[in-house]
C-alpha positions as CSV (number, residue, x, y, z in Angstrom):
1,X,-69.7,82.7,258.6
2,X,-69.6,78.6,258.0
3,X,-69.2,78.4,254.2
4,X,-72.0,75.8,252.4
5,X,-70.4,72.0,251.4
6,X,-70.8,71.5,247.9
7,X,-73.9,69.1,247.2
8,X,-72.4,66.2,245.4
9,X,-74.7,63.9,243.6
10,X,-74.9,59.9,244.2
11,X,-77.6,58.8,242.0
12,X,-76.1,56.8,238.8
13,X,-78.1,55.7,235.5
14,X,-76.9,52.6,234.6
15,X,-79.8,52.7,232.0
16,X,-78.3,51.6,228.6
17,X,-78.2,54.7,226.4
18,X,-78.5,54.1,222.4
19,X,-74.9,54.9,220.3
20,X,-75.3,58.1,218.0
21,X,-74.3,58.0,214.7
22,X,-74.2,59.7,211.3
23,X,-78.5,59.9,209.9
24,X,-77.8,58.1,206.4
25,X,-79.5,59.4,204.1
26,X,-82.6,57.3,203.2
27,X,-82.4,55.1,199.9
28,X,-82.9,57.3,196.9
29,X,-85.3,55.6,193.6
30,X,-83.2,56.1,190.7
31,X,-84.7,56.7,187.2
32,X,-82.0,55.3,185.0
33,X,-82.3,55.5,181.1
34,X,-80.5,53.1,178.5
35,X,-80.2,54.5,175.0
36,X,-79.5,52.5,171.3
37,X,-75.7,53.1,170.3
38,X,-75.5,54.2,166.8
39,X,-71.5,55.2,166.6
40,X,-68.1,53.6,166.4
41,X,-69.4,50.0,165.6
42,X,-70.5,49.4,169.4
43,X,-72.7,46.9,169.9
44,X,-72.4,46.5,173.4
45,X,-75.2,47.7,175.9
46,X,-74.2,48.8,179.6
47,X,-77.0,47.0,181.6
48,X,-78.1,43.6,180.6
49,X,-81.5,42.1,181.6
50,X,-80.6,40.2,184.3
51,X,-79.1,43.8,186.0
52,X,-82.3,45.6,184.8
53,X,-84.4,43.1,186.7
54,X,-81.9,43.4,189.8
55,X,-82.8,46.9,189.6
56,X,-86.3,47.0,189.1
57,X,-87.0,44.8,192.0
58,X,-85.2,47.1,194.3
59,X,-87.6,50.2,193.4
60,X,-86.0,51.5,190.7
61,X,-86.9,52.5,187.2
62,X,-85.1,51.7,183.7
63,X,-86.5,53.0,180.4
64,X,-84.9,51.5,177.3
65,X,-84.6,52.5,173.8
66,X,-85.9,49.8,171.4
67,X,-83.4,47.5,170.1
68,X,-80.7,48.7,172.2
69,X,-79.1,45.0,173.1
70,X,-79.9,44.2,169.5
71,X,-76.5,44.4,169.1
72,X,-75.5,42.2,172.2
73,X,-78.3,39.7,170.9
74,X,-80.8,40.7,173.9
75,X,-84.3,41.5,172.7
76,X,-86.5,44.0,173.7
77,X,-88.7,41.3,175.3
78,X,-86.1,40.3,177.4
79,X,-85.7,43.9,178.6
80,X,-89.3,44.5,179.2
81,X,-89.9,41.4,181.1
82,X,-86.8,42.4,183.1
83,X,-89.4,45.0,183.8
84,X,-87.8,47.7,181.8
85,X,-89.8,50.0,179.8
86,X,-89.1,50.1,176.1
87,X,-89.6,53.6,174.8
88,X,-89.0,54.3,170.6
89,X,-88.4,58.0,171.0
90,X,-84.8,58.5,171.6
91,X,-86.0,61.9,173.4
92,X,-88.0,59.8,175.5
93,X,-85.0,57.9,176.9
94,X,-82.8,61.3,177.6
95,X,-85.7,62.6,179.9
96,X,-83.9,60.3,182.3
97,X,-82.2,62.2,185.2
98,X,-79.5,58.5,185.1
99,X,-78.2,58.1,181.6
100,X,-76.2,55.0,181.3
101,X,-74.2,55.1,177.8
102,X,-71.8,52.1,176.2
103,X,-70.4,55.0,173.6
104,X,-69.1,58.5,174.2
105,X,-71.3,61.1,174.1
106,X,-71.3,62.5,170.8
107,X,-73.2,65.8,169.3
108,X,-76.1,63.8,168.1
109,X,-76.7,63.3,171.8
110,X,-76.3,67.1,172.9
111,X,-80.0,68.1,171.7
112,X,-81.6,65.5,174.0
113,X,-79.2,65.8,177.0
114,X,-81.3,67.4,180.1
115,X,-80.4,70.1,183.1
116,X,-78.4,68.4,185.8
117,X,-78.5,64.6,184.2
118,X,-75.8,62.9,185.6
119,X,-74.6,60.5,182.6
120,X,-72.3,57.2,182.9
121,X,-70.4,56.2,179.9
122,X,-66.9,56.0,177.8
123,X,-64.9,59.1,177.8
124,X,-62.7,57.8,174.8
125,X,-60.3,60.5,175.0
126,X,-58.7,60.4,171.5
127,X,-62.1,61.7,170.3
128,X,-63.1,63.9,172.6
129,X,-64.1,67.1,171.4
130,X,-64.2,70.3,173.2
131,X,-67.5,71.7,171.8
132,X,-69.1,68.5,173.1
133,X,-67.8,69.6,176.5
134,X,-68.8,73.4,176.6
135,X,-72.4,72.0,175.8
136,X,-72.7,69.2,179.0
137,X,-70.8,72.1,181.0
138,X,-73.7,74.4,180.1
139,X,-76.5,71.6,180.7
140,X,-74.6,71.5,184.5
141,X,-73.9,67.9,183.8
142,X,-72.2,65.2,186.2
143,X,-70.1,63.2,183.7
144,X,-68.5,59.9,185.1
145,X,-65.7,57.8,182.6
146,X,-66.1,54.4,182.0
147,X,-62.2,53.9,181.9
148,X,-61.4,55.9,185.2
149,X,-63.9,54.7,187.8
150,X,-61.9,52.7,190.5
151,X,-63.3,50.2,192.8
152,X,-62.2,49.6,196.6
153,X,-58.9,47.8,195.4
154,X,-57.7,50.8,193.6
155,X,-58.0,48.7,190.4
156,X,-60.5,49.9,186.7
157,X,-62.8,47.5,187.2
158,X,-64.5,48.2,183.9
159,X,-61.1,48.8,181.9
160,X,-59.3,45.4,183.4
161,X,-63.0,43.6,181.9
162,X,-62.3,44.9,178.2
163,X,-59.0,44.1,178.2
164,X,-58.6,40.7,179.5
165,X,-61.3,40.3,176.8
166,X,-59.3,42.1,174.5
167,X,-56.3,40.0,175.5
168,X,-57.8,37.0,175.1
169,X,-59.6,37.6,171.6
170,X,-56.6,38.4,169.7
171,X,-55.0,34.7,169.9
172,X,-58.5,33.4,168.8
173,X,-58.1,36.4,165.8
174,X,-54.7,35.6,165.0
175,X,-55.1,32.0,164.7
176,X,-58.0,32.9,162.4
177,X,-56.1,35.0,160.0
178,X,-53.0,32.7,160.2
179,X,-55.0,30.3,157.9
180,X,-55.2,29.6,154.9
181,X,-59.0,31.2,153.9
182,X,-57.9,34.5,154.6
183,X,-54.2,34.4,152.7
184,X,-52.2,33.7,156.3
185,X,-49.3,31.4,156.5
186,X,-51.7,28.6,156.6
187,X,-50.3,27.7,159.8
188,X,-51.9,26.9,163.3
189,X,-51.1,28.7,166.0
190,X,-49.7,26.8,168.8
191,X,-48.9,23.4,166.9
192,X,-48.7,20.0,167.3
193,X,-46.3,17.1,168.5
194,X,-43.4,16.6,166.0
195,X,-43.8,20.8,164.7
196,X,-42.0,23.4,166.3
197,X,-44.7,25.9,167.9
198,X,-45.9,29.3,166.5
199,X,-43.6,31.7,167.7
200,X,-45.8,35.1,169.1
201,X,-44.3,38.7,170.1
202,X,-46.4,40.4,172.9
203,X,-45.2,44.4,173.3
204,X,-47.0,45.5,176.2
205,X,-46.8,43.3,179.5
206,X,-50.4,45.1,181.0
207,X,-53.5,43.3,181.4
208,X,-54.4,43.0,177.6
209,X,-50.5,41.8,177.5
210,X,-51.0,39.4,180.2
211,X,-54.0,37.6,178.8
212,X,-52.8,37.4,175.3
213,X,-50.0,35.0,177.0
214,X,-52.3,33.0,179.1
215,X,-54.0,32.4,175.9
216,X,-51.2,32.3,173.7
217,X,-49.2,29.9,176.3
218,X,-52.4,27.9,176.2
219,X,-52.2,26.5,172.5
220,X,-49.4,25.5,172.9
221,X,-47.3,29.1,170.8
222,X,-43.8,30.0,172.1
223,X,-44.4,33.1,173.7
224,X,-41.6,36.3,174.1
225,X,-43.1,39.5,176.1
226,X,-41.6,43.2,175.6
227,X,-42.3,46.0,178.0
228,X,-40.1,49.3,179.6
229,X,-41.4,48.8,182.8
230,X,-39.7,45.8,184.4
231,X,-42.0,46.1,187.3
232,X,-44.8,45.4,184.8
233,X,-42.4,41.8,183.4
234,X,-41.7,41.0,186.5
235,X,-45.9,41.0,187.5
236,X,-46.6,39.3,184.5
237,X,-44.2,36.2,185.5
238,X,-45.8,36.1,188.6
239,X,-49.2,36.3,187.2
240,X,-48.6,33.5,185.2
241,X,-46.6,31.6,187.4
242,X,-44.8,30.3,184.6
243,X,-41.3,31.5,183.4
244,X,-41.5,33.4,180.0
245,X,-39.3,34.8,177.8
246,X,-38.9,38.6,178.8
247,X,-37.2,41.8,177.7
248,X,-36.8,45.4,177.6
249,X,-38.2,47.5,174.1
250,X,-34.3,47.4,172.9
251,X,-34.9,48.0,169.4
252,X,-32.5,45.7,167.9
253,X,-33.3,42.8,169.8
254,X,-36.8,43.2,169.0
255,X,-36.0,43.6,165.3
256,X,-34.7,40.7,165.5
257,X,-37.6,38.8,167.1
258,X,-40.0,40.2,164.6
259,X,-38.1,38.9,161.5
260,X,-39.1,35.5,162.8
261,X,-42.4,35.7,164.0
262,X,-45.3,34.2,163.1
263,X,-47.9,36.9,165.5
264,X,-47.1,40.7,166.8
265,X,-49.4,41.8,169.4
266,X,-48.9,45.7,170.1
267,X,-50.9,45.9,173.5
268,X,-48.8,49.2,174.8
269,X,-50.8,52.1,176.9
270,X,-49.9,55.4,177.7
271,X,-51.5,57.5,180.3
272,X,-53.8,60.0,179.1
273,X,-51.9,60.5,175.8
274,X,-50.6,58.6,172.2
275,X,-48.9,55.0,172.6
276,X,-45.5,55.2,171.5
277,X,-44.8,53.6,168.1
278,X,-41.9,51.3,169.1
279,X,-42.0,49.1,165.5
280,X,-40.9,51.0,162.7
281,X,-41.8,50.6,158.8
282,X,-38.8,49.1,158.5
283,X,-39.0,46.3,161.4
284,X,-42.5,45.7,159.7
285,X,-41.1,45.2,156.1
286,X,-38.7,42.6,157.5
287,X,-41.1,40.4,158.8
288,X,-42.3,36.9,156.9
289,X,-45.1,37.5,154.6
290,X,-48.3,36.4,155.5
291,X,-47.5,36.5,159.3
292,X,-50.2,38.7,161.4
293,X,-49.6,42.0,163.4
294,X,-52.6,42.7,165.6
295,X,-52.5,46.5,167.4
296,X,-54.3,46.8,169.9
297,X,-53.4,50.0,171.0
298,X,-54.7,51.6,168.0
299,X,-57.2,53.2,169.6
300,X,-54.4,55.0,171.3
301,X,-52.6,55.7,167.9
302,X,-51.0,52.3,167.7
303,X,-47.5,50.8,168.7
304,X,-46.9,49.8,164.8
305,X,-45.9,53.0,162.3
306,X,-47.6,50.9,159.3
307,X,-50.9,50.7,161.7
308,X,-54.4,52.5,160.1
309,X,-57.6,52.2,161.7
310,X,-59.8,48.8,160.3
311,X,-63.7,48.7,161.3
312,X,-65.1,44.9,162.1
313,X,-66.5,45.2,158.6
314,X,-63.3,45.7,156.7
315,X,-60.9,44.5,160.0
316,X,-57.3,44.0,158.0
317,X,-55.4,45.6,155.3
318,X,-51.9,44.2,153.8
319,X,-48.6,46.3,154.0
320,X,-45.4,44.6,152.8
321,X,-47.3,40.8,152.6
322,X,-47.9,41.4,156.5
323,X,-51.5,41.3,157.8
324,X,-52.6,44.1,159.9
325,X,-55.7,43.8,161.9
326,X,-56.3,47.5,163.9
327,X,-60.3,47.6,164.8
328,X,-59.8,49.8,168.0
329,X,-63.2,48.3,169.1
330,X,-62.2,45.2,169.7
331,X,-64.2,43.9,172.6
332,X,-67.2,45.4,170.7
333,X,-66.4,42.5,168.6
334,X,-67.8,39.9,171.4
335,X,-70.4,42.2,172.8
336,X,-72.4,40.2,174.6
337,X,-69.5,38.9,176.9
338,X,-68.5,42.6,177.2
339,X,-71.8,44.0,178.1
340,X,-72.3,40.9,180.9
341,X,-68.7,42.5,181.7
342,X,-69.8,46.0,182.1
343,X,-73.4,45.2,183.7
344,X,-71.4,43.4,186.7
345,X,-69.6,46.4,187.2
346,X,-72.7,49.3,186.7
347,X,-75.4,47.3,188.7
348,X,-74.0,46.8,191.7
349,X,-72.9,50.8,191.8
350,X,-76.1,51.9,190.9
351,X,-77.7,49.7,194.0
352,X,-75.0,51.4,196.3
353,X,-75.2,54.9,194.9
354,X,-79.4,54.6,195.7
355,X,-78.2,53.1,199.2
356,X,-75.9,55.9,200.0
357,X,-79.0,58.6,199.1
358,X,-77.9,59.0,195.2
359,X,-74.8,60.2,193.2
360,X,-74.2,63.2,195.4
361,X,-74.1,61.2,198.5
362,X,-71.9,58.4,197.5
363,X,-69.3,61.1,196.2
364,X,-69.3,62.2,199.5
365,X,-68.4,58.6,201.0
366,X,-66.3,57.8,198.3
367,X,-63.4,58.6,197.3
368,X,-62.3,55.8,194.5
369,X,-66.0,57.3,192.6
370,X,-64.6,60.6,192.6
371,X,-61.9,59.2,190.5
372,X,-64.2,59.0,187.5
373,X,-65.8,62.0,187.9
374,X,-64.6,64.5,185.4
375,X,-67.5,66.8,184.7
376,X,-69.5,68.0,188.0
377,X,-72.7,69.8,187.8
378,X,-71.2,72.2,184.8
379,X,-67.5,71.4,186.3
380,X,-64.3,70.4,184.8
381,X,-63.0,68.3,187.5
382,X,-60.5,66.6,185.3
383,X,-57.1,68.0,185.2
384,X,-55.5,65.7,181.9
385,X,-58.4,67.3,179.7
386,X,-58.2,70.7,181.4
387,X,-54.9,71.0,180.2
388,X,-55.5,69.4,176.7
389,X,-58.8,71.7,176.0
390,X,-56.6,74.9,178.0
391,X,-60.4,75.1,179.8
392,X,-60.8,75.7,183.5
393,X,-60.1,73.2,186.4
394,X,-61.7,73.0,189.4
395,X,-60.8,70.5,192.0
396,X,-63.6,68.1,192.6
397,X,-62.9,67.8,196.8
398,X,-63.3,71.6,197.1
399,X,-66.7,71.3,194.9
400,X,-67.8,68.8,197.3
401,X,-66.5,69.9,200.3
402,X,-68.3,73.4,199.7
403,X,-71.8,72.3,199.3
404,X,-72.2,71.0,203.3
C-alpha cells in the first residue's frame, strides 16, 4: 500500500502585515485642583498661569482657590484667563480628584481631602506627623513628594530648583545684612580694587553649596568650601571649573577659618534624617562680631549649635555679636521665581501622566515616578517613614505589579 506525499504549500503572501504593539491607553482628562497656602510662610504656588493655560488647552481642567498666587504676585485674573476656574470655597477646590499643593498637607486639610485623591506636594519630613498619615491612609490616598520625585537623569528636579535658588539667595542676603542698616560689619561683600575681598565659608559642597560659590566667586569674595564627601569637592571643582579652596570638616582647621570670616553658609544635608551640627557654640563665639552666619540647613535641624528657627518676618537673631539668619523657607522668600521653578517641573508631568492614561498608568511605565510615591491608594510605600512612624510597609512594585 503506496503511502500519500505530504502536500507542501507554494503560495507566499508577500502582503505587508501591520507591527503589533502594546494598545496605550487613550489620553486621560485630568481635573487638577490648586488650593491657597495658609502655613509655614509659603507663598509660592505649584502651577503658574502660563502652565494652567498649557493645561487647559490640552483638555484638561484646573480649579483654583482665590488668591492662591497672591503670594507669588499672580492674580486671580491671570489664573482665570489662563482658563482656570477660580472657586472661594476651599471645599470646593478639594472635590478635585488632582490636588496640586506647594505646602505639606497639614490637619486643616484632612476634613476636605476626598476617597482616592491622588495629591502632589512637599512631604517636609521634619514635620510630618503620623496622625496626618493614618487619615490620607484611610481616605486610600496616592501621595507623591515634592523632594523625591526623579526625572529621566536620576536627578530631583524639583529639589535641585530650590536649592540653586537657595544657593544663590544667600550671597544677595549676606551682603544685605553685612551692611551697615542692619548692624553688620558695614562691609561689601566681594570688594573692590585696592581692598582685600570678603572672605566666605561654605559647609556643604551640594547643590545649595555649589551655587553659593558661583555666586559668592562672582562678587568678587574669597571663597573656602567644607564637605566629608570628597567626591562631592571634587564635583564642585569641576562644576565650577575654577580651582577653589577645599577641605575636609576637620574641626580645627575649620575653627580656624571661622575666626576670620566675614560669612558662614551651613548648606549640609543628610538623607532622610537631622544635619549634623559640625560648628559648635564655641567656634561660633570666636567669630568677629557683626559677621553673618546663614543656615540653611535649618530646616534639617541646622549645621550651627547656636542656630533657632527665624520666619521672613523676624529672619535674624544676635548670639555672641554674630548675626544668624535661619528662615528654613528660604526660596519661599523669592516665590515667584520658585513657583516658575516648580510649574516647569509639574506641567510637563501632568501632560505625560494624561498621555500615559493617568497616574496609574504612568506608574506602570515609570519607574523614576515611583520614586516619589510614598502613599498608594491607602499604602505606605515609603520605607524611611515606615521605620520612623514603626507603621507598615508595603513595597510599591508588588502593589503595582498585582493589580494587572
Amino acid at each position: 500500500m503506496s503511502k500519500s506525499k505530504p502536500v507542501v504549500s507554494t503560495s507566499f503572501s508577500y502582503e505587508t502585515l501591520e507591527e503589533t504593539l502594546d494598545i496605550k491607553v487613550s489620553g486621560a482628562k485630568l481635573f487638577i485642583g490648586l488650593p491657597k497656602e495658609n502655613a509655614f510662610q509659603e507663598n509660592r504656588v505649584a502651577l503658574i498661569p502660563d502652565a494652567v493655560g498649557v493645561l487647559v488647552n490640552n483638555g484638561h481642567e484646573v480649579v483654583v482657590e482665590t488668591t492662591a498666587g497672591e503670594g507669588s504676585k499672580y492674580s486671580d485674573n491671570e489664573f482665570s484667563e489662563a482658563g482656570a476656574r477660580i472657586v472661594y470655597d476651599k471645599a470646593e477646590v478639594y472635590k478635585a480628584p488632582i490636588l496640586i499643593k506647594s505646602a505639606p498637607v497639614l490637619e486643616d486639610d484632612l476634613p476636605y481631602l476626598q476617597l482616592n485623591q491622588t495629591i502632589i506636594s512637599p512631604l517636609h519630613l521634619p514635620v510630618l506627623k503620623k496622625n496626618i498619615l493614618e487619615k490620607m491612609m484611610e481616605k486610600r490616598i496616592t501621595g507623591l513628594g515634592f523632594e523625591n520625585l526623579k526625572d529621566d537623569s536620576g536627578t530631583y528636579p524639583i529639589v535641585r530648583c530650590m536649592s540653586e535658588i537657595a544657593g544663590s539667595a544667600v550671597m544677595l542676603i549676606a551682603g544685605q545684612y553685612l551692611g551697615s542698616p542692619n548692624n553688620g560689619k558695614g562691609v561689601l561683600l566681594g570688594g573692590i580694587s585696592g581692598i582685600p575681598p570678603t572672605k566666605v565659608i561654605i559647609i556643604g559642597a551640594g547643590v545649595v553649596g555649589e551655587f553659593a560659590t558661583r555666586t559668592a566667586l562672582a562678587l568678587g569674595a574669597s571663597v573656602k568650601v567644607f564637605d566629608n564627601n570628597v567626591y562631592r569637592l571634587k564635583r564642585l571643582q569641576n562644576n565650577l571649573g575654577v580651582r577653589v579652596w577645599t577641605s575636609v570638616i576637620e574641626p580645627k582647621i575649620l575653627a580656624k577659618q571661622l575666626k576670620t570670616c566675614e560669612v558662614a553658609v551651613g548648606a549640609l544635608s543628610n538623607e532622610g534624617g537631622r544635619s549634623p551640627i559640625v560648628v559648635t557654640e564655641e567656634m561660633v563665639s570666636a567669630m568677629r562680631p557683626g559677621s553673618v552666619i546663614i543656615d540653611v540647613s535649618i530646616d534639617r535641624g541646622g549645621c550651627f549649635e547656636t542656630s533657632e528657627i527665624t520666619t521672613h518676618q523676624h529672619p535674624t537673631f544676635l548670639k555672641y555679636d554674630v548675626i544668624h539668619y535661619c528662615v528654613p523657607n528660604i526660596p519661599s522668600g523669592f516665590a515667584r521665581t520658585a513657583s516658575h521653578a516648580i510649574s516647569n517641573v509639574l506641567m510637563p508631568l501632568l501632560l505625560t501622566a494624561s498621555d500615559e492614561g493617568g497616574f496609574d498608568e504612568m506608574l506602570w511605565h515609570n519607574f523614576n515616578l515611583r520614586n516619589g510615591v510614598y502613599l498608594y491608594k491607602g499604602h505606605l510605600t515609603n520605607f524611611y517613614i515606615s521605620q520612623r512612624f514603626d507603621m507598615k510597609y508595603t513595597d510599591l512594585n508588588l502593589l503595582i505589579a498585582s493589580r494587572r
